[in-house]
C-alpha positions in Angstrom: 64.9 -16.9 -43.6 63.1 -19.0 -45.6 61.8 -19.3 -49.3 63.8 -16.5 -51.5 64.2 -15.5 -55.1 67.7 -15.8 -56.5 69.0 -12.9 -59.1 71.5 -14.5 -61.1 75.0 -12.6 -60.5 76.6 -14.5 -63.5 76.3 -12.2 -65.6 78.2 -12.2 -68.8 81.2 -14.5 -66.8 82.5 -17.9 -69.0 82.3 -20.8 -66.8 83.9 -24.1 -67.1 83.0 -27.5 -65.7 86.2 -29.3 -65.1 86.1 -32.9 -63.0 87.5 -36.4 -62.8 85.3 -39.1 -62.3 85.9 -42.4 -61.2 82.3 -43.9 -61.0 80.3 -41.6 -63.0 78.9 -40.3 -60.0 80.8 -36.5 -60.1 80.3 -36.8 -64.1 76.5 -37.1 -63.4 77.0 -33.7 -61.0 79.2 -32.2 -64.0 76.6 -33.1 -66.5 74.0 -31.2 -63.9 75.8 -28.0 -63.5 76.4 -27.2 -67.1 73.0 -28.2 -68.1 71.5 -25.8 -65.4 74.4 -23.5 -66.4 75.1 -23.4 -69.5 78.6 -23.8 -69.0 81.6 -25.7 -71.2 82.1 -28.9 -69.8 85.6 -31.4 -70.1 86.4 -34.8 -68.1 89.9 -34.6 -66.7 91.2 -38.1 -67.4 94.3 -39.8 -66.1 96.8 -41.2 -68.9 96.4 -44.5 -67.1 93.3 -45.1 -65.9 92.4 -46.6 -62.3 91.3 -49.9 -62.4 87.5 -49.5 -61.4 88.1 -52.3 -58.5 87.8 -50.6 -55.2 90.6 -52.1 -53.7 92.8 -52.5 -56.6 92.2 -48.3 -57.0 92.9 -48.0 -53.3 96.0 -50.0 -53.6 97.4 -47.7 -56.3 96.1 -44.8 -55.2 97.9 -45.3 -51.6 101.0 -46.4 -53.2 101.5 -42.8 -54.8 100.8 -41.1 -52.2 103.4 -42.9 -50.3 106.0 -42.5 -52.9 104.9 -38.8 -52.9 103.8 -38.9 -56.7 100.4 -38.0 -58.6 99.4 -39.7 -61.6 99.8 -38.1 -65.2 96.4 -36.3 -67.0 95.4 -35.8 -70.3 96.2 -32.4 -71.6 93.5 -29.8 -71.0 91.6 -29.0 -74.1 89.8 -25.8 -72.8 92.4 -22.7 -72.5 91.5 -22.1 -68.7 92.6 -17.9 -69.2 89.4 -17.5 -70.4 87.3 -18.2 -67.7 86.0 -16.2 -65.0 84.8 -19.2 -63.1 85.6 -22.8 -62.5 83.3 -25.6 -61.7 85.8 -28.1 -60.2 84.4 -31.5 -59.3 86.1 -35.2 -57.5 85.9 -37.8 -55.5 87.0 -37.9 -52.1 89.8 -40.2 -51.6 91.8 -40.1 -48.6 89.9 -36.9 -47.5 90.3 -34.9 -49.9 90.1 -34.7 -53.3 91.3 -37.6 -55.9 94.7 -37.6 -56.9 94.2 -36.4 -60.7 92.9 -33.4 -59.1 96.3 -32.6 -57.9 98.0 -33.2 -60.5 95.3 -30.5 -62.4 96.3 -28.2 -59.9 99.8 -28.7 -59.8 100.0 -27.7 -63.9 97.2 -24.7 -64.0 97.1 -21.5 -63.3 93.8 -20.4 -61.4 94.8 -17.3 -60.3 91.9 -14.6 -59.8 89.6 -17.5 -61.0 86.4 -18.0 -59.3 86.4 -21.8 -57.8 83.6 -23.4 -57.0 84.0 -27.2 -55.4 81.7 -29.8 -56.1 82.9 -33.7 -54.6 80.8 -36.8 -54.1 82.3 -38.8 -51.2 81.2 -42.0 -49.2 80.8 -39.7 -45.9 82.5 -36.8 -46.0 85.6 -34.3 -47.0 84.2 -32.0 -48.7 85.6 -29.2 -46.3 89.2 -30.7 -46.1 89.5 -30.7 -49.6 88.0 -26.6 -50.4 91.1 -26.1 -47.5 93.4 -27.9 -49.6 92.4 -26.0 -52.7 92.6 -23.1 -50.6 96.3 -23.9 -49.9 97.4 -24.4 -53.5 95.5 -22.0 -55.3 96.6 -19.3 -52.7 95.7 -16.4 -55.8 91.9 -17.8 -56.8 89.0 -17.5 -54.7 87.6 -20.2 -53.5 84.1 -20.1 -53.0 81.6 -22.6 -51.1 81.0 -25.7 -52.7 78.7 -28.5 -52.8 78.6 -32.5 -51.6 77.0 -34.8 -51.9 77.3 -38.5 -50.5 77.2 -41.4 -53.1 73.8 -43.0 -52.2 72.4 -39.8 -52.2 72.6 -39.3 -55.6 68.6 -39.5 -55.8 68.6 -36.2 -54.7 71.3 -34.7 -56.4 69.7 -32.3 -59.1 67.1 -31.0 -56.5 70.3 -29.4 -54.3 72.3 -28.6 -57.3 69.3 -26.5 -58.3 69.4 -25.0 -55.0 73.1 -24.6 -54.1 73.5 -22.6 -57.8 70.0 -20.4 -56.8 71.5 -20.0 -53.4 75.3 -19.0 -55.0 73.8 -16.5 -57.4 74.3 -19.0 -60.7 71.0 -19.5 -62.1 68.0 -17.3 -61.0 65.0 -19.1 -58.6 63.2 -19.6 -56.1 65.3 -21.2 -52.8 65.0 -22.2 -49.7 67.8 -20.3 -47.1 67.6 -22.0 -43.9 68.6 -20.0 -40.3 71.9 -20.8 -39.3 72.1 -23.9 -36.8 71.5 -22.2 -33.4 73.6 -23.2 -30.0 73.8 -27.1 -29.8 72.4 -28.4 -26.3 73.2 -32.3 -24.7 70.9 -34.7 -26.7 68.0 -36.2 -25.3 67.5 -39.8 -25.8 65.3 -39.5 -28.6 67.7 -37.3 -31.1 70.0 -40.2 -29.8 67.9 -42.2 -31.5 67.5 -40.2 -34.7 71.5 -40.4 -34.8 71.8 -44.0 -34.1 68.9 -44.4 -37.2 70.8 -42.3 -39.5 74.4 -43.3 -38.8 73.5 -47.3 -38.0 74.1 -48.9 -41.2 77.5 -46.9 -41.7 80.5 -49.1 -41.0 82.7 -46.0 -41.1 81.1 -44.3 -38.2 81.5 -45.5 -34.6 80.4 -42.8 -32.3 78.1 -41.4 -30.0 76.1 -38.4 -30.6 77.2 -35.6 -27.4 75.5 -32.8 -28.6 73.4 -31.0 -31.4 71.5 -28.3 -32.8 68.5 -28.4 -35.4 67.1 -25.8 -37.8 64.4 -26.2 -40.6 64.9 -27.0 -43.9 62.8 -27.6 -46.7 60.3 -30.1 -46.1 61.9 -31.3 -42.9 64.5 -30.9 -40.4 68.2 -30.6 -40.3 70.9 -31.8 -37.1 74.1 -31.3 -36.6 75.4 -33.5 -34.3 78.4 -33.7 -32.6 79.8 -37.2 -31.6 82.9 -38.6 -29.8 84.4 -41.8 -32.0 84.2 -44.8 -30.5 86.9 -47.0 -29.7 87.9 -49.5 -32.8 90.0 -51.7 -30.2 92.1 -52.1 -27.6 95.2 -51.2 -29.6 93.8 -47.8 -30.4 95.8 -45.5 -28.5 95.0 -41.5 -27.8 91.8 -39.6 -26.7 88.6 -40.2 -28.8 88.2 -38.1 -32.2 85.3 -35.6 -32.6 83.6 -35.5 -35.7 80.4 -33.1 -36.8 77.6 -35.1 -38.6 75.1 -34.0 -40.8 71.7 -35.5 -40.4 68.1 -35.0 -42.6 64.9 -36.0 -41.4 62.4 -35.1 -44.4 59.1 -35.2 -43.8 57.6 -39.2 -44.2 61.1 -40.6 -44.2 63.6 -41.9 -42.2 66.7 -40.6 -40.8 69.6 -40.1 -43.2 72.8 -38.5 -42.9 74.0 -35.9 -45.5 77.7 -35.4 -44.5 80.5 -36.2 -41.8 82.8 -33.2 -41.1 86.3 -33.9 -38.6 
């Protein structure tokens, strides 16, 4: 694989852009897909707003879940029966996606809909969450979605451009790397590459065990798989295993691109 020319399979399909956003940072993504797209777009907004404090929305946000409730939405303007696909876009919270999100899902009706993911996320849950939505949208398809970490935003529109070339969206050239071939022991210095890109993360404590690496445009992709380390000695069970992501473009520094459990 490598460079190829995308035919758009759109077609004469309506698309809508549907998200919630709670730092403009899926709105900017939501803003990016239509534009490229052409497609309707509508914020999904909750009738009481999270307080944009971290740990005030954190609070809250855990507080429902314990109490097993999801926040009321604003009623959807756009009549969702006549689209053929759906754009749906969140934040991560909790691993999957935000709680407005839920509540969305819990009221529509997306059956035989095309959905198509897109999250932004501190490290990860993009794939939790397109299970989720697998799970309660039983009757749409759920197709492959995209992520994107929040300070990675700086390279945003470049993959968006790619992931809709690659989905059959919009028509262009993209790049289609190989798939990631059998992952071998690391040697000391992809340890090091792991270490670089993962360092500065305070969410990520593990070692790297094993990877495999396949070329992407204009550098190099890992996957590496690591064991969690440790967080005390009241930590109790075997050590998780989590599957990270890692870029290495060409002139730059490590930089990790997703964490998968």
């Amino acid at each position: 694989m490598g460079l190829m020319v995308a035919g758009s399979s759109f077609g004469q399909k309506k698309a809508l852009v549907l998200y919630y956003s709670q730092t403009s940072n899926t709105k900017a993504v939501a803003q990016e897909i239509a534009k490229r797209t052409g497609a309707y777009i509508e914020e999904i907004q909750a009738v009481k707003p999270y307080d944009g404090d971290f740990q005030a929305t954190i609070s809250r946000s855990q507080q429902e879940r314990n109490q097993g409730i999801t926040p009321e939405i604003k009623p959807i303007k756009a009549d969702i029966a006549k689209y053929d696909v759906i754009f749906l876009g969140y934040p991560i919270w909790f691993g999957t996606y935000a709680p407005p999100i839920a509540t969305f899902l819990n009221k529509a009706d997306l059956s035989g809909k095309k959905v198509v993911p897109f999250a932004t996320f501190g490290s990860g849950g993009l794939d939790t969450s397109i299970k989720d939505l697998a799970k309660n949208e039983p009757k749409a398809e759920i197709l492959p979605g995209y992520g994107v970490r929040a300070l990675r935003m700086k390279a945003m529109e470049k993959e968006v451009d790619q992931f809709l070339k690659a989905s059959g969206f919009i028509k262009g050239e993209f790049f289609a790397p190989k798939p990631f071939p059998a992952p071998h022991a690391v040697s000391e210095a992809e340890s090091a590459i792991f270490d670089k890109a993962v360092g500065t993360y305070p969410m990520i404590r593990a070692k790297a065990a094993t990877v495999a690496q396949r070329d992407i445009e204009g550098g190099v992709e890992y996957l590496f798989t690591a064991k969690e380390s440790p967080r005390g000695p009241q930590q109790a069970g075997p050590a998780g295993e989590m599957k990270i992501y890692v870029t290495v473009l060409n002139g730059q520094e490590p930089e990790f691109t997703q964490v998968a459990r």
